[in-house]
DSSP file (Angstrom, degrees, kcal/mol; ACC not computed):
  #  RESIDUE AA STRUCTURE BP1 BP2  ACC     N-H-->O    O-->H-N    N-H-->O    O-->H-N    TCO  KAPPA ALPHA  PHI   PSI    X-CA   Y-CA   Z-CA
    1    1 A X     >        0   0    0      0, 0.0     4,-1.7     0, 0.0     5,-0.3   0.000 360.0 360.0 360.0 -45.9   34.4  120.4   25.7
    2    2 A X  H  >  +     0   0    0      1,-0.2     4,-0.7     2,-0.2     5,-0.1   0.748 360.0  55.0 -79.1 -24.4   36.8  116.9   25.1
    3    3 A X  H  > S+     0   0    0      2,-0.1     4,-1.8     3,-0.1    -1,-0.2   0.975 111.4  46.3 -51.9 -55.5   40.0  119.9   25.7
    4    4 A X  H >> S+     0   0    0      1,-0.3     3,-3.5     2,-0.2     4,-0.7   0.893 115.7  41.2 -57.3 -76.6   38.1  120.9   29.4
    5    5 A X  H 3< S+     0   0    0     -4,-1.7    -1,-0.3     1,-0.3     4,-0.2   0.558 115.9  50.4 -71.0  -6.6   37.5  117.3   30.6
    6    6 A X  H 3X S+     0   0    0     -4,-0.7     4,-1.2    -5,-0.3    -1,-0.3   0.870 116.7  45.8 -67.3 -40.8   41.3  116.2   29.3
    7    7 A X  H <X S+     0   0    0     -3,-3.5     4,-1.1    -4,-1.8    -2,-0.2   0.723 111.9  46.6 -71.0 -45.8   42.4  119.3   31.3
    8    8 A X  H  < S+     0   0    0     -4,-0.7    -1,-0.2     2,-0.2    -2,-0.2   0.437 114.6  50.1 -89.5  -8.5   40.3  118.6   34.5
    9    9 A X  H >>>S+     0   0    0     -5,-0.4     4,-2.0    -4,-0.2     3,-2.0   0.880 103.1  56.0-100.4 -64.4   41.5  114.9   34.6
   10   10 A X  H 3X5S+     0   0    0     -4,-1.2     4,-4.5     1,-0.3    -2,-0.2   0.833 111.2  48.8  19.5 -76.9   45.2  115.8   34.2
   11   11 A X  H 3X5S+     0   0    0     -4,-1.1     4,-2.0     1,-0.3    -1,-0.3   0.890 105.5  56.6 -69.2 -15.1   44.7  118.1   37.5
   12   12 A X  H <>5S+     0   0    0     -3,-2.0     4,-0.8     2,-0.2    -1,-0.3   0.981 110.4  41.1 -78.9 -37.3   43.1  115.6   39.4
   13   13 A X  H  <5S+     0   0    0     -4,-2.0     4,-0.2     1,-0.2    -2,-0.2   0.848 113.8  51.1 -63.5 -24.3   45.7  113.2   39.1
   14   14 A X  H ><<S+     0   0    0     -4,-4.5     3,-1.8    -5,-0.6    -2,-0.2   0.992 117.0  41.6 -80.4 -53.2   48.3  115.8   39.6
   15   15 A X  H 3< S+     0   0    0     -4,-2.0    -1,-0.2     1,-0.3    -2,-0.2   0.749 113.9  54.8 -82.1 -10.2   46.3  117.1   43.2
   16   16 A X  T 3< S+     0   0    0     -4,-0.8     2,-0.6    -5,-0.3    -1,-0.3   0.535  83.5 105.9-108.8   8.1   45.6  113.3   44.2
   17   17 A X  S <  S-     0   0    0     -3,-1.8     2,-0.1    -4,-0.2    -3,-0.0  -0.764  72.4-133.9 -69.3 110.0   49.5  112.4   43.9
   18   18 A X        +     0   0    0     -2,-0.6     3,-0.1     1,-0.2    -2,-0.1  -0.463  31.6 170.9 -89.0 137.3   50.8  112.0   47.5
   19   19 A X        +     0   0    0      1,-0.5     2,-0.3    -2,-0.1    -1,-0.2   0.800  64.8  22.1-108.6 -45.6   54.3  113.8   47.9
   20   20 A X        -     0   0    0      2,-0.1    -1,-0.5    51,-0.1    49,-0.0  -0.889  45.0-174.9-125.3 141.8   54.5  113.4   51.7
   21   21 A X        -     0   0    0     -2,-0.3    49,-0.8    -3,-0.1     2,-0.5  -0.349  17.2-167.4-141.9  76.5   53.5  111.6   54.6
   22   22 A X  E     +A   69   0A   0     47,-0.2    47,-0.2    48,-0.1     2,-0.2  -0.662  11.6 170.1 -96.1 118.9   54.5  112.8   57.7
   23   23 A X  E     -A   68   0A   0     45,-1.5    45,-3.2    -2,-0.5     2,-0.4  -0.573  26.1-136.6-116.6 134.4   54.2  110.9   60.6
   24   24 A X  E     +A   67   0A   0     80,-0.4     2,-0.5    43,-0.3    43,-0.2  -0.978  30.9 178.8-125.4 122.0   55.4  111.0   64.6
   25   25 A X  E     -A   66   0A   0     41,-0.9    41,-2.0    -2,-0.4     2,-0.5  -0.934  26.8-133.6-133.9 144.1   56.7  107.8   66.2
   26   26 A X  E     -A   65   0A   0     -2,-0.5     2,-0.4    39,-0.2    39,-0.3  -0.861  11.5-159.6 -80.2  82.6   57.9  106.7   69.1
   27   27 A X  E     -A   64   0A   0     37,-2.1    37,-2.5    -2,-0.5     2,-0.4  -0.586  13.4-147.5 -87.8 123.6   61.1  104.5   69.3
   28   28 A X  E     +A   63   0A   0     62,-0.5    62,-1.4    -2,-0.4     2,-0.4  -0.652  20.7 178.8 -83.6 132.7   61.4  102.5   72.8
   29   29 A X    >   -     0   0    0     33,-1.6     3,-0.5    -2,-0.4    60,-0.2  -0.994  11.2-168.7-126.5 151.8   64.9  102.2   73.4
   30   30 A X  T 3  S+     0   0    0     -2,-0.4    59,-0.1     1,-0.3    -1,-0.1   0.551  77.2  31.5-127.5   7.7   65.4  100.6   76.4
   31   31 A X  T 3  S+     0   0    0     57,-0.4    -1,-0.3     2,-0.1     2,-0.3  -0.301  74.3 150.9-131.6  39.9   69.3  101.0   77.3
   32   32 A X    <   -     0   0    0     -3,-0.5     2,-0.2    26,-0.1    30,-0.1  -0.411  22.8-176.7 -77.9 134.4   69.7  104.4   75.7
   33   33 A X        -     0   0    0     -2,-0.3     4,-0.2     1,-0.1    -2,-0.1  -0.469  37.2-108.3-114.0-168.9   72.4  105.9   77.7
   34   34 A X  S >  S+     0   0    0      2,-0.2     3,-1.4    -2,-0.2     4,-0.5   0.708 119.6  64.9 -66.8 -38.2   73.9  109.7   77.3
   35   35 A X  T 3  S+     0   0    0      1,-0.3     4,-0.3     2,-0.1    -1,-0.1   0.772 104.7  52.6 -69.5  -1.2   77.0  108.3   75.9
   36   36 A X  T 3> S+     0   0    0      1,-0.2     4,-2.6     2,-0.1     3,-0.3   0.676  81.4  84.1 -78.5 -31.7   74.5  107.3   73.2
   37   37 A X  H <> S+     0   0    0     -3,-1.4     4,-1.4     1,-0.3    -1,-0.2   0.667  90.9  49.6 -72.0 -38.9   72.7  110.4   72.3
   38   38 A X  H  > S+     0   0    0     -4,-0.5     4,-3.4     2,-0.2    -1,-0.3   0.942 114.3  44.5 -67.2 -50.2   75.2  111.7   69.9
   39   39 A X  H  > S+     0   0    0     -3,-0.3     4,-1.8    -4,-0.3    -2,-0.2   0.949 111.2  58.9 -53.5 -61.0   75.4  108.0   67.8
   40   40 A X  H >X>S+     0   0    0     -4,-2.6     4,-2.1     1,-0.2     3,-0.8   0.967 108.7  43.0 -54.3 -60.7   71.4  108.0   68.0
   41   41 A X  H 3X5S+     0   0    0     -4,-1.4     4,-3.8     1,-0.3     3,-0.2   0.883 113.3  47.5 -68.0 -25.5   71.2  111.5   66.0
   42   42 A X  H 3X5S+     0   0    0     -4,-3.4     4,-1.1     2,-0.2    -1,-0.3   0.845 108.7  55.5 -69.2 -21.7   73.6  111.0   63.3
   43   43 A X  H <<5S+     0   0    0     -4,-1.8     4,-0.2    -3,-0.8    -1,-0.2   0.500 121.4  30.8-112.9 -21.8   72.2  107.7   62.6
   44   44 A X  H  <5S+     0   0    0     -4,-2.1     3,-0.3    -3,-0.2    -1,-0.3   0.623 107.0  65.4 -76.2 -42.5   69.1  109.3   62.2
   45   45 A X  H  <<S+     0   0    0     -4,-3.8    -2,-0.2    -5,-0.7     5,-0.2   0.916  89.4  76.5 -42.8 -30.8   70.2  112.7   60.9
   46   46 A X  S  < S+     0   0    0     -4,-1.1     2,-0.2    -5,-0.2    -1,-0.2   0.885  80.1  92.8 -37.3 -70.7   71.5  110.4   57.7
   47   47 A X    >   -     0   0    0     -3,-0.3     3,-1.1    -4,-0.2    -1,-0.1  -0.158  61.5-165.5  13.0  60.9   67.8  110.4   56.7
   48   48 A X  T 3  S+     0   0    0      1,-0.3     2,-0.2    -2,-0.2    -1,-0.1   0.867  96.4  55.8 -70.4 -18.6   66.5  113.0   54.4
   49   49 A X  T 3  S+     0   0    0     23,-0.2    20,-1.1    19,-0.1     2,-0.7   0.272  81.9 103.6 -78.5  34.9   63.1  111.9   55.4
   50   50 A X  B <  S-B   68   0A   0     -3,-1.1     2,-2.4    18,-0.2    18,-0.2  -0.918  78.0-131.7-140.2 106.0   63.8  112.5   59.2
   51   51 A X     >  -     0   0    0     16,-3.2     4,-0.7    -2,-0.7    16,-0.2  -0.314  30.0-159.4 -66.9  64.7   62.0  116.0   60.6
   52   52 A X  T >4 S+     0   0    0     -2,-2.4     2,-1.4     2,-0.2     3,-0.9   0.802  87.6  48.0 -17.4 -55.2   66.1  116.9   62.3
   53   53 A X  T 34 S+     0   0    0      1,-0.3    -1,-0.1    13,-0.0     3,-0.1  -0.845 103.2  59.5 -83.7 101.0   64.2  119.6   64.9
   54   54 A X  T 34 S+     0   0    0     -2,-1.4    -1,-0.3     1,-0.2    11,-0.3  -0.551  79.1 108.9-155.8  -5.9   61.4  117.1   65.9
   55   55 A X    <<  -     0   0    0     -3,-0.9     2,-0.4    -4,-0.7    11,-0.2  -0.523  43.3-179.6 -85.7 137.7   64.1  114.3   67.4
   56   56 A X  E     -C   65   0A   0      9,-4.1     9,-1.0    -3,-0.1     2,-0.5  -0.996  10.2-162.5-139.2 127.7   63.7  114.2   71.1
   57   57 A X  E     -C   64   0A   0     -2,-0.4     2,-1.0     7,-0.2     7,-0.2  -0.857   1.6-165.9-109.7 113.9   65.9  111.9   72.7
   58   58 A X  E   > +C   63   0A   0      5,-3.4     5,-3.2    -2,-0.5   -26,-0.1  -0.811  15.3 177.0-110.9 104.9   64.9  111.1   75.9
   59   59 A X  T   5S+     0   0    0     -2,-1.0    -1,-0.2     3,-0.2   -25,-0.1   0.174  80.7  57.5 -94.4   6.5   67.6  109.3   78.0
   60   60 A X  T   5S+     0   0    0      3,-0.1    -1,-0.1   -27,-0.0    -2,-0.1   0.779 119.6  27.7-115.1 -53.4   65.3  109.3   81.5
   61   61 A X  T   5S-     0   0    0      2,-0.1   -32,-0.3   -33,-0.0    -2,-0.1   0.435 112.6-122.7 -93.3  -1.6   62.2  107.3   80.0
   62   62 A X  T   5 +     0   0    0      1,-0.2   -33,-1.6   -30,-0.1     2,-0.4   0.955  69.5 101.4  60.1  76.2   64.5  105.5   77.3
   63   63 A X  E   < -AC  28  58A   0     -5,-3.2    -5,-3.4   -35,-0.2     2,-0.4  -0.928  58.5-136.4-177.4 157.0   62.9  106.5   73.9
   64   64 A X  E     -AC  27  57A   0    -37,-2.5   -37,-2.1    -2,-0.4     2,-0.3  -0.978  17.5-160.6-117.5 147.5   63.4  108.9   71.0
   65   65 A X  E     +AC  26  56A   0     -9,-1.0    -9,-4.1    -2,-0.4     2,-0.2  -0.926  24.4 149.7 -99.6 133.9   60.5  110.6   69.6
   66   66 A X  E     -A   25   0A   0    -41,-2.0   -41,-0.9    -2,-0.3     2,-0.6  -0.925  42.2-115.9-157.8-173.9   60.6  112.0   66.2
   67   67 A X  E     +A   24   0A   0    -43,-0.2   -16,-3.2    -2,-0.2     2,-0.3  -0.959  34.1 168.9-122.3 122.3   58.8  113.1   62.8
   68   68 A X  E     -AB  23  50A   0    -45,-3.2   -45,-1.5    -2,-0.6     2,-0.6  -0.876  41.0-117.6-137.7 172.5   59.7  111.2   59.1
   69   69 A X  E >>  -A   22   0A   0    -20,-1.1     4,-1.7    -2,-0.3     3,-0.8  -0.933  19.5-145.8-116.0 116.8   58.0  111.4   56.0
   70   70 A X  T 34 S+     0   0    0    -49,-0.8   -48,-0.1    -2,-0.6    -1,-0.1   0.720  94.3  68.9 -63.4 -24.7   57.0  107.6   55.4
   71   71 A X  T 34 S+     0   0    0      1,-0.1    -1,-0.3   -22,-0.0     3,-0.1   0.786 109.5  27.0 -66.0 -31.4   57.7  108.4   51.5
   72   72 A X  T <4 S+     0   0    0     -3,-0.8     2,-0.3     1,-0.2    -2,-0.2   0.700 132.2  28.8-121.5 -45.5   61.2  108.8   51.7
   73   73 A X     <  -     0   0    0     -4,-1.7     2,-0.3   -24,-0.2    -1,-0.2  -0.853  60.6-137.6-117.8 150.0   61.8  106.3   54.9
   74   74 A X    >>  -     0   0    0     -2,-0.3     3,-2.2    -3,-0.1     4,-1.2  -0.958  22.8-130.7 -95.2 114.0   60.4  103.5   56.5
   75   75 A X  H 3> S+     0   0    0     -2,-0.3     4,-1.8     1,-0.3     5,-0.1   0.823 108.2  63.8 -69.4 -27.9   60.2  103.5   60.2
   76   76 A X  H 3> S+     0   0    0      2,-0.2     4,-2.6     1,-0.2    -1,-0.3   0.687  97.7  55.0 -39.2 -35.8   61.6  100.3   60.3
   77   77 A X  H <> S+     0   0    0     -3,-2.2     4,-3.6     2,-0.2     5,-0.4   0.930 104.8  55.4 -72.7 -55.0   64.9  101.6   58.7
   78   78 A X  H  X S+     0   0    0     -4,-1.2     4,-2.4     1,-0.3     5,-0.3   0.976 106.2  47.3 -78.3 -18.7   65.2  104.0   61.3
   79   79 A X  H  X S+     0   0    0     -4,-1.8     4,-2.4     1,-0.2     3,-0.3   0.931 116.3  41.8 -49.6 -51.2   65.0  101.6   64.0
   80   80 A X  H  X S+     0   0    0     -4,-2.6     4,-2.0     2,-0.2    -1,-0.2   0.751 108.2  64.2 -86.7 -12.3   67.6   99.2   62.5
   81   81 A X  H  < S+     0   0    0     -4,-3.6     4,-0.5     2,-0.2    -1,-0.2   0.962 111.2  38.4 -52.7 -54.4   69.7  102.5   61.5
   82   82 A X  H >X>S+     0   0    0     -4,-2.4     3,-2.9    -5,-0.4     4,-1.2   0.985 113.5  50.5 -81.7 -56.7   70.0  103.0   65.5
   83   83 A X  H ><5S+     0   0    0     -4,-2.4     3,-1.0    -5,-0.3    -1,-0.2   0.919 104.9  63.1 -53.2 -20.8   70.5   99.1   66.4
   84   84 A X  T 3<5S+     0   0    0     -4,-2.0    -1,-0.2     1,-0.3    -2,-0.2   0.727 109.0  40.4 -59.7 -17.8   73.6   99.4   63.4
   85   85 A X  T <45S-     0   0    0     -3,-2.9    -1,-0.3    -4,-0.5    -2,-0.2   0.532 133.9-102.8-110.0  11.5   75.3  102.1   65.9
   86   86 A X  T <<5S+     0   0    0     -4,-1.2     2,-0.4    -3,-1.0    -3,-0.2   0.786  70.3 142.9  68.8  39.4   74.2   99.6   69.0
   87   87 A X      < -     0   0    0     -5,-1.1    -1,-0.3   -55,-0.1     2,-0.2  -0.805  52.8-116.2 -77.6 146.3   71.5  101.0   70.5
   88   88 A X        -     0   0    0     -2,-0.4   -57,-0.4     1,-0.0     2,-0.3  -0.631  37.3-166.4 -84.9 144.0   68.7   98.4   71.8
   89   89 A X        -     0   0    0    -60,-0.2     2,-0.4    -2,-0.2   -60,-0.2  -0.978  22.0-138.5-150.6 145.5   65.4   98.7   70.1
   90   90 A X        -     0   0    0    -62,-1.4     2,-0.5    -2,-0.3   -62,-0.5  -0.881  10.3-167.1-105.4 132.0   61.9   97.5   70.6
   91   91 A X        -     0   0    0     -2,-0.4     2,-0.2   -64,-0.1   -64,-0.0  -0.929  29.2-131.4-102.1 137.4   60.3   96.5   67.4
   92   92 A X        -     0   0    0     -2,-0.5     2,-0.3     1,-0.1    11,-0.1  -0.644  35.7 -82.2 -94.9 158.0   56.4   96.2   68.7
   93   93 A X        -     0   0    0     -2,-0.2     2,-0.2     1,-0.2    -1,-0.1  -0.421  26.9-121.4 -74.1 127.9   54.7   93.3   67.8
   94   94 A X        +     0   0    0     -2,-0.3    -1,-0.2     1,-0.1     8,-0.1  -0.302  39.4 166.7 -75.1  93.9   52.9   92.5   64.4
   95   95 A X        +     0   0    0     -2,-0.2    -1,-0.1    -3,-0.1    -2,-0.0   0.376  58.8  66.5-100.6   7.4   49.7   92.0   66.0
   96   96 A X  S    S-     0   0    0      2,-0.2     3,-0.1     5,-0.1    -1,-0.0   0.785  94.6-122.9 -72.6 -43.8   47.9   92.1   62.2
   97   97 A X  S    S+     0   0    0      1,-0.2     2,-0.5     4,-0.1    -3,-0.0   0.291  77.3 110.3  84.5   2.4   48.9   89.5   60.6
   98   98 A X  S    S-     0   0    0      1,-0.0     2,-1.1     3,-0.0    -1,-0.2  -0.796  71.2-110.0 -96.8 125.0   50.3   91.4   57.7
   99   99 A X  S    S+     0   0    0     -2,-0.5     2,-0.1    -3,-0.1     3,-0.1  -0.527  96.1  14.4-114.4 147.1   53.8   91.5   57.3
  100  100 A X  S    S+     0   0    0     -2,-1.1     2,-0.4     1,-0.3     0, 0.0   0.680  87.6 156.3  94.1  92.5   55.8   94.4   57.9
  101  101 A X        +     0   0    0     -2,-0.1     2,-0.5     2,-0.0    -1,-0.3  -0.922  12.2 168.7-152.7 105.8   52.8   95.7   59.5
  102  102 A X        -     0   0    0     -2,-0.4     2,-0.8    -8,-0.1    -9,-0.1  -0.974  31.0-134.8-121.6 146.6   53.7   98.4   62.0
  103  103 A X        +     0   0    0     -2,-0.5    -2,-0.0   -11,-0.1     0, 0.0  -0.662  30.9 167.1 -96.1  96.4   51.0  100.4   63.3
  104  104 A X        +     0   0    0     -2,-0.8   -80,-0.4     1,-0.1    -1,-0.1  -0.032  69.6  60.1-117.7  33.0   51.8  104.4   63.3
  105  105 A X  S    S+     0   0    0      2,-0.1    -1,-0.1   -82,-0.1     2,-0.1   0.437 112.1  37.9-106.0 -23.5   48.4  106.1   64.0
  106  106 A X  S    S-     0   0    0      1,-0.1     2,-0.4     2,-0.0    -3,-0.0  -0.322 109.2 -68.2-100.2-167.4   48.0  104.4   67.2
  107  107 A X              0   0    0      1,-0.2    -1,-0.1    -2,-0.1    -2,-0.1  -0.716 360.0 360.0 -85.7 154.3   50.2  103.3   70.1
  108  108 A X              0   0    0     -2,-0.4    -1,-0.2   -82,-0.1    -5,-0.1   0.583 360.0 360.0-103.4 360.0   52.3  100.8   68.7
């Protein structure tokens, strides 16, 4: 009996261990231009947490949309990843009071 319940706590920890957490954000960029659009993907592509087929750069409503795994990356990285190649970026506002608080289950 003390073998089973060593056996059944073992797998509960192992199934309640989070590997991934994949997430869809919205980055405003607000001068993103075409001559940009190459700078913008490598700067994401770097990223192993960064879903490559999911990036939509959208140079007509000035934003990228994309998918990351929040384990691996921070969304905050990739945003200062894209202001490092000089794109403008909106960080939206800490309305929480916690900081570093970005909010990516709602609109941010």
């Amino acid at each position: 009996m003390k073998k089973l319940l060593v056996i059944f706590a073992v797998a509960s920890l192992l199934a309640g261990c989070r590997r991934e957490d994949w997430r869809e954000t919205t980055i405003e960029t607000p001068s993103l231009a075409e001559s940009q659009v190459r700078d913008a993907a490598v700067a994401l592509a770097r990223y192993e947490g960064v879903d490559a087929q999911s990036v939509k750069l959208d140079t007509v409503n000035k934003r990228i949309t994309l998918r990351y795994d929040s384990m691996k990356v921070a969304q905050t990285n990739l945003r200062m990843a894209l202001q490092d190649k000089g794109i403008e970026v909106v960080f939206p506002e800490n309305k929480t009071g916690i900081a570093g608080y970005i909010n990516t289950r709602g609109r941010e």
